[in-house]
N, C-alpha and C positions, 0 to 999 in steps of 0.2 A: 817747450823743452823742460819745465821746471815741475809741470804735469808729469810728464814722464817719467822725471826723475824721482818722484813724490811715489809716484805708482812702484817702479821698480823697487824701489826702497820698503814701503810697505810690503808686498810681495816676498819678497825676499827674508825681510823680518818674520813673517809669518811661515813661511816655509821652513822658518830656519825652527821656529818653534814647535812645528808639525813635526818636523824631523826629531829634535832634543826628547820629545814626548815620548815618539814612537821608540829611541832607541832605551828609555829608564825602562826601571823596573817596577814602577808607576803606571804604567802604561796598562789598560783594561779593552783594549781593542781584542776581538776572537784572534783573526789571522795576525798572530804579532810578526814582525817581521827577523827573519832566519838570522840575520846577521844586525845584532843592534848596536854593535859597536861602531861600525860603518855608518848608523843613523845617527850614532854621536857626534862621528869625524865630520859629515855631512851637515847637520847642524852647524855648528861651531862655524866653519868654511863661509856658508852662508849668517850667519850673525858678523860675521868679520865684515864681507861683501853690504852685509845693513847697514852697516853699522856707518861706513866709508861713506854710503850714498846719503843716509841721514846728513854727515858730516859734512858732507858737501853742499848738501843743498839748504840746512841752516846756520851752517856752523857749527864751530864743537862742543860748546858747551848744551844749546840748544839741540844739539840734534844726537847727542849721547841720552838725554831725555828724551826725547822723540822714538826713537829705538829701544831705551827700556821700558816706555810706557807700551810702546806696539806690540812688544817682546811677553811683558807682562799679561797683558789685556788678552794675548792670545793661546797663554800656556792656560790662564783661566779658561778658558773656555774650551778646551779638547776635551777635559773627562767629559763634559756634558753634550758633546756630538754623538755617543750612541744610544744617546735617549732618544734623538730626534731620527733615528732610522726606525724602517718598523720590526716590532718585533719577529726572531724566525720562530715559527715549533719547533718544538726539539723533537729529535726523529727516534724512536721508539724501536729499541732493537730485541 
């Protein structure tokens, strides 16, 4: 049970970070997404949802750290996700 809850939690935290990414104006992905304010609202929803299952599954104090280290740890790491795709050519018109 405490697996699961650890999973969903992490999960969740990171989606929520995916999301906050995708919806700034920070955000260096091609296909950005049409409605980023929705990736905000969507974020956010989901950090709340993290934030809760951290809390539960350490407590509050510990698990408000838990969530903003996951939270952190994962906002670092998005610009650097389109390095690791491969390059496209650019198409020549």
């Amino acid at each position: 049970m405490e697996t699961a809850l650890a999973l969903s939690a992490l999960i969740s935290t990171l989606l929520s970070a995916l999301a906050l990414y995708a919806g700034s104006r920070n955000c260096r992905w091609t296909p950005k997404p049409k409605h980023p304010h929705r990736s905000t609202r969507i974020g956010l929803a989901l950090a709340v949802v993290g934030l809760v299952l951290w809390m539960r599954l350490l407590g509050g104090g510990a698990g408000l750290c838990a969530m903003l280290g996951t939270w952190m740890l994962g906002m670092m790491a998005l610009p650097y996700l389109p390095l690791r795709s491969p390059a496209r050519d650019k198409e020549s018109r």
